[in-house]
C-alpha positions in Angstrom: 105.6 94.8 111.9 106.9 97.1 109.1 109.0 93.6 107.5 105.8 91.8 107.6 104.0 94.2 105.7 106.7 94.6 103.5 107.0 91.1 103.0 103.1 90.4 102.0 103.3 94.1 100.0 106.0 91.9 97.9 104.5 89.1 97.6 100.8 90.5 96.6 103.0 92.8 94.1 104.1 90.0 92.3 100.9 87.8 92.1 99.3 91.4 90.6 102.0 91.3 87.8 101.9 88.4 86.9 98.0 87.5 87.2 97.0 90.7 85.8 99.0 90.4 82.8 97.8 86.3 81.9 94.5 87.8 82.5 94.9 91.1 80.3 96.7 88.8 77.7 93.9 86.2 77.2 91.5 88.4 77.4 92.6 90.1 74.3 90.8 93.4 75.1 91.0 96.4 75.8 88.9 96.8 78.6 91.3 96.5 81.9 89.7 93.4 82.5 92.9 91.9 84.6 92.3 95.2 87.0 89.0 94.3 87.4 89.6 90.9 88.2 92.1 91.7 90.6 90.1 94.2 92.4 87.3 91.5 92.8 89.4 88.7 94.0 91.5 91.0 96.5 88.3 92.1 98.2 87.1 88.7 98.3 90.3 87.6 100.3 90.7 90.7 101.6 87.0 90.0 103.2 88.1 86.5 104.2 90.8 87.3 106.0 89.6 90.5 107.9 86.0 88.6 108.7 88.3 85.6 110.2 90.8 87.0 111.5 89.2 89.4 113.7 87.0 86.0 115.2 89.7 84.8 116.4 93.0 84.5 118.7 94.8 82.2 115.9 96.0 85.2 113.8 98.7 87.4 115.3 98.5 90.7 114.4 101.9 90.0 112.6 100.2 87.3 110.1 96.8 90.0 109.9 99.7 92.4 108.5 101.0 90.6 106.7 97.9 89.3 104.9 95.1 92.2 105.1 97.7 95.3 104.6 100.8 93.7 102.9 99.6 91.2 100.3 95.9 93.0 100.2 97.6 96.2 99.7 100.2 94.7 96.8 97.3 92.5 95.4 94.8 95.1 94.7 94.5 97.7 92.0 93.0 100.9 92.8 95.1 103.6 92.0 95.9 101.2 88.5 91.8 101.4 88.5 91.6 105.3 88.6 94.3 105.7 85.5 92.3 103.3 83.5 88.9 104.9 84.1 90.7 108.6 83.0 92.1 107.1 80.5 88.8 105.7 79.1 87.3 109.1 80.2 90.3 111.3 78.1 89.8 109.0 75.0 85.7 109.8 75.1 85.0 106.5 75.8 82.4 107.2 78.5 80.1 104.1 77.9 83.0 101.7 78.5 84.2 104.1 81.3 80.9 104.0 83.3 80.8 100.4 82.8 84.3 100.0 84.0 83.9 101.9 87.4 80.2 100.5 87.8 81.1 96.9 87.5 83.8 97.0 89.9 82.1 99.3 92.8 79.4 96.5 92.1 81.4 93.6 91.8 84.3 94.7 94.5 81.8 95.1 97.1 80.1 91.7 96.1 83.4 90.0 96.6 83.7 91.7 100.1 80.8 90.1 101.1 81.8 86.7 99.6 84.3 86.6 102.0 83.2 87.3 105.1 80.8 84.2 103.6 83.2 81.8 103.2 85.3 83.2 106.5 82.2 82.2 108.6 82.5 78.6 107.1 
């Protein structure tokens, strides 16, 4: 069990590297908008695979490792999001700080529920 969630930990790593940064990059910003982005679209899969795989017998508790703590767990930002917001906080900027954290509690969340939408589908 510990290789397959090694394995997805890898893989959701990488896809967090390299997405975040062709996000950050063409965003041209400041604002950690390729966290943000991650942190959305892993709760929406994360939500997808959790809502489906606990429905049903065709995903092995190897493959729900795999996916929900291994790739989840590499894909998603949230100790990345907690630096950014103290950073924002230790350089004063509190408006772009509050907007960070409320937009992805807000947005997060929305994804989660996004996917257990499309896993009932």
């Amino acid at each position: 069990m510990i290789w397959w969630v090694a394995l997805g930990s890898a893989v959701g790593g990488v896809a967090r590297f390299l997405l975040g940064d062709v996000i950050q990059r063409w965003s041209g910003s400041s604002f950690p908008l390729g966290t943000l982005v991650i942190n959305v679209t892993g709760s929406m899969l994360l939500g997808v695979i959790m809502r489906y795989a606990l429905q049903t017998p065709a995903v092995t508790p190897e493959a729900r490792a795999f996916l929900a703590i291994g790739l989840c767990g590499g894909y998603t930002t949230f100790s990345t999001f907690s630096y950014e917001t103290a950073k924002l906080l230790e350089d004063g900027d509190w408006l772009r700080a509050t907007l960070y954290v409320s937009t992805s509690v807000v947005l997060a969340v929305t994804g989660m529920f996004l996917g257990f939408a499309l896993a009932r589908r």
